[in-house]
N, C-alpha and C positions, 0 to 999 in steps of 0.2 A: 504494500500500500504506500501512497506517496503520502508525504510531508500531512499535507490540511486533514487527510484521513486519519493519520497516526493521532495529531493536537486534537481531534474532535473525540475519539476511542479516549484517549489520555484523559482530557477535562473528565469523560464519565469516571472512568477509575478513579481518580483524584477525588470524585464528590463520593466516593462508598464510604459505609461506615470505619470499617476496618480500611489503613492504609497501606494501599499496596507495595512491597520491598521491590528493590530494583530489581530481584531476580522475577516477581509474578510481570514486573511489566515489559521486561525483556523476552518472557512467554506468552503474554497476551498479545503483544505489539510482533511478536517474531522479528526483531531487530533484535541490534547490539546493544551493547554497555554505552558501548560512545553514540551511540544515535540515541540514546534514552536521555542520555546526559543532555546533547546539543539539543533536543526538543526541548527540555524543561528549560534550557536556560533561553531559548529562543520566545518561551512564553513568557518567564520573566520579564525578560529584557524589551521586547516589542507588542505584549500584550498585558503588561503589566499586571502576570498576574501573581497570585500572593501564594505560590510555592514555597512549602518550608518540605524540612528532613524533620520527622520524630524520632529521636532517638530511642525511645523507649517502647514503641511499637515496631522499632526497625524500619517505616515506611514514609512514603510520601502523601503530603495531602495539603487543603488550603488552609491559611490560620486560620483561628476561629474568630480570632480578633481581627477579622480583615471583613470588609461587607463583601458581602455574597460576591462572588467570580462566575459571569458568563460569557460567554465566547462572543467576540463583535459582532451585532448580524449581518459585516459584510467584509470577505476577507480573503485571501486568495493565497494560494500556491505560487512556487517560485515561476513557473511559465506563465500563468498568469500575471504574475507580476512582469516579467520582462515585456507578455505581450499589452499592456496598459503603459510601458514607458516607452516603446515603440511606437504606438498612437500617437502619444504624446508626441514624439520628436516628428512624425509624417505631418502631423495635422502644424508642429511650429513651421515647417519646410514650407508647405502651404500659404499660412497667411503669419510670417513673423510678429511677435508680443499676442498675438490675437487671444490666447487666456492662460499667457501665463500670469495676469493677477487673477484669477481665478484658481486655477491650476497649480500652482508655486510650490505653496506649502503642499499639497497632496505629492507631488513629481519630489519633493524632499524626502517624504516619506516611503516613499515607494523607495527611492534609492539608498534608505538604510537599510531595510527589510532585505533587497536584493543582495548587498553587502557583506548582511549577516551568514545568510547564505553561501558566501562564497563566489557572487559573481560578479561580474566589473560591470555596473551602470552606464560606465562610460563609454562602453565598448557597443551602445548601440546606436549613439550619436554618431561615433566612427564609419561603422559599418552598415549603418541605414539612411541615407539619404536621398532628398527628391530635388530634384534639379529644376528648377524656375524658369521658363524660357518668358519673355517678353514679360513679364509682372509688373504691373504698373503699381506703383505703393498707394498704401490709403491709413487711415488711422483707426486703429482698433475700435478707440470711443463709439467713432461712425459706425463699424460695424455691429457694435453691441447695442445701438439702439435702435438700427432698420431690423436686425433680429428678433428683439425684444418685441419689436412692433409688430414682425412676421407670425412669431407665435401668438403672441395678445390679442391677435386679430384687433391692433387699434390702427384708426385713422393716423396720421401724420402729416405733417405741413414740412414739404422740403425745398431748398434754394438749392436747385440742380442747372450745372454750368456743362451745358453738351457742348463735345468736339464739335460738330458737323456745321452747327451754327456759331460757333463761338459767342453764344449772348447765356447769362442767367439768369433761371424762370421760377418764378414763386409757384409752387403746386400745391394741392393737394391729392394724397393719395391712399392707396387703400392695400398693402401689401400684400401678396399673395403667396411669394413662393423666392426664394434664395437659390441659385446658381452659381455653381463654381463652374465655371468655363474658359480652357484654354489659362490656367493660373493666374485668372482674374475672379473675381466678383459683380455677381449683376443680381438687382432688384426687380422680379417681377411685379406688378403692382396695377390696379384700376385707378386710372387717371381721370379725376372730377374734370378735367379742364380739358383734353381728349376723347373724353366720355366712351374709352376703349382702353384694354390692355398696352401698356407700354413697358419695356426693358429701359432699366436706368444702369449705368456705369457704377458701383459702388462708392468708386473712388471719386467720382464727380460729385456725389451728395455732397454739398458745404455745410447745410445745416439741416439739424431734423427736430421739430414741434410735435407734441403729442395735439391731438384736437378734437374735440365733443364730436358727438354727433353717432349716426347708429355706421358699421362696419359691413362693405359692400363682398359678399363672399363670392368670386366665382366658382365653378363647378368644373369639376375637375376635367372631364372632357374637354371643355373649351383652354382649359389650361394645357391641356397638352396638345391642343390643335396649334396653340399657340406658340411654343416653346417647343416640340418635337415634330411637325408634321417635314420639316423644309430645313435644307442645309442651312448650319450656323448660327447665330446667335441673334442676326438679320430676320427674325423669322414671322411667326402668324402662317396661314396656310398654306399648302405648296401651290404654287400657278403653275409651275409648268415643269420638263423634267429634261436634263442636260445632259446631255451625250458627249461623252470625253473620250480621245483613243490614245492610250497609252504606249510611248516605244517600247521594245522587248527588254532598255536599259532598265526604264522606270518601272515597267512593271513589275518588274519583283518586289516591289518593295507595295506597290500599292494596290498590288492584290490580295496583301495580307490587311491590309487598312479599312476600318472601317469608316466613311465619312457621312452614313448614314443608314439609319438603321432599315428602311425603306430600300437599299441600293438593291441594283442588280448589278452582277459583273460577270462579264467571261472572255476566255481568251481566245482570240482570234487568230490563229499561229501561235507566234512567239508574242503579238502585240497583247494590248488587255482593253477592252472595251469596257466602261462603265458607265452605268444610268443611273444619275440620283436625282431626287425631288428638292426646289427649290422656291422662293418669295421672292426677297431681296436678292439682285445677284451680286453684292458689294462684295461678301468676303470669301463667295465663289470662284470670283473674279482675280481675288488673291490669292487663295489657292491653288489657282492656274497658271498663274504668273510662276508662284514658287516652281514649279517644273519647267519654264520656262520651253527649251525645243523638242522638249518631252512628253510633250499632248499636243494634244490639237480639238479643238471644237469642233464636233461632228454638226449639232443643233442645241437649241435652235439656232435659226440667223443672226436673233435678236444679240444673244450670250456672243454666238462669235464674232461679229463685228464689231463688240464694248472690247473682247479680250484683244482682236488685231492691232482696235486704236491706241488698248494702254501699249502696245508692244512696240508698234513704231514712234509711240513719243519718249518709249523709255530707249529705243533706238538713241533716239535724234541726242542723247544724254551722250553721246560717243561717237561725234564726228569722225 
């Protein structure tokens, strides 16, 4: 039996009338001497619990002078434990400070306990990490209160400064749903002032108000017509569906890719065709580009003529 099996069997012995000698519990527990030992002193020490020796019964038990000893109701195993400070370091990787004032003291504790143990805490910060491509920064605060707002189903009043227009807009809004996409953050949310679903930039929120008033719920279908029917983050329902042919270079790699859950793909020779659904063609469009002489726009007309024009102006960039 592992570790939390042995302390849970232990605590009941420990409460019998008669106190069990090291030899009954090295029979009960089927362990060693030294594994009897480092459990009890393991409960000591990080469970604080009030193990004594009686010498006069020969055995182990709680003082009597100590108030009643029960087990935390929530506590874990060394795997456990390592897989909770694992989390911990993926989720810092993710969105950096985002809780560790929340988290701090708990991620302390975890790493005594694992310590006690025997194993190095540190070794999974080492060994486990997530690499950030493009992450725009934002500030935790911000994030813990479009959160707060997303569970609480409350209204909110935000001063949101969009790239595309470069102006900032007083809103109200009615959150729906948090997205992490592409190692950013984005606000789902019902816009009084749009009186439609709109995507906010997390990191563009400057301010967030709490605000009276009753909480507009969408329904989950429309939310994911919203947010999943169409490539990207661009999204709301798919219009139309774009045909890409891939060279025999690129295809290896983008046949294993998924860029929609919708897609269809197959290979044509050595080349790879693929069909995915699409709204917005902005960061399709970017997509496409990233491969740059290694696709080609099949259809529609519409898609390939936006991707030809970005190509000869990003030409013209190299006389």
């Amino acid at each position: 039996m592992n570790r939390a099996e042995r302390i849970f069997h232990l605590h009941r012995l420990l409460q019998a009338r008669r106190p069990p000698s090291l030899a009954d519990l090295m029979e009960r527990l089927e362990v060693s001497r030294a594994t009897i030992k480092r459990d009890i002193e393991y409960m000591r020490d990080f469970m604080q619990a009030p193990i004594e020796y009686d010498p006069q019964a020969n055995g182990y038990r709680y003082a009597h002078d100590a108030p009643a000893f029960e087990l935390p109701g929530l506590w874990f195993n060394e795997s456990e434990l390592l897989a909770l400070l694992t989390m911990e370091q993926l989720l810092e990787d993710v969105q950096p400070g985002l809780l560790a004032p929340t988290l701090g003291p708990l991620k302390e504790r975890i790493r005594e306990l694992l310590a006690s143990g025997g194993h190095q805490p540190d070794a999974v910060r080492r060994r486990i990490r997530i690499q950030p491509l493009a992450q725009r920064g934002g500030r935790s605060e911000g994030f813990q209160a479009v959160a707060a707002a997303t569970l609480d189903e409350q209204p909110i009043a935000i001063e949101y400064h969009g790239r595309a227009r470069d102006t900032a807009t007083q809103r109200v809004v009615h959150p729906q749903r948090l997205l992490y996409y592409r190692d950013n953050w984005y606000l789902i949310a019902w816009c009084e002032q749009a009186q439609d679903l709109r995507t906010f930039a997390l990191e563009r929120i400057r301010s967030t108000t709490p605000t009276e008033g009753p909480y507009r719920d969408i329904d989950e279908p429309t939310l994911e017509a919203h947010t999943g029917s169409a490539f990207g983050i661009f999204t709301g329902p798919a219009q139309e569906w774009a045909e890409l042919r891939f060279t025999p270079e690129h295809a290896r790699w983008v046949a294993d890719e998924t860029w929609h859950p919708d897609q269809i793909g197959e290979y044509e020779g050595k080349a790879y065709r693929l069909r995915i659904p699409y709204a917005d063609p902005t960061e399709l469009i970017q997509e496409i580009l990233r491969h740059g002489p290694g696709v080609e726009v099949l259809a529609p007309d519409s898609l390939r003529t936006r991707v030809a024009k970005a190509l000869r102006e990003a030409a013209r960039q190299y006389p």
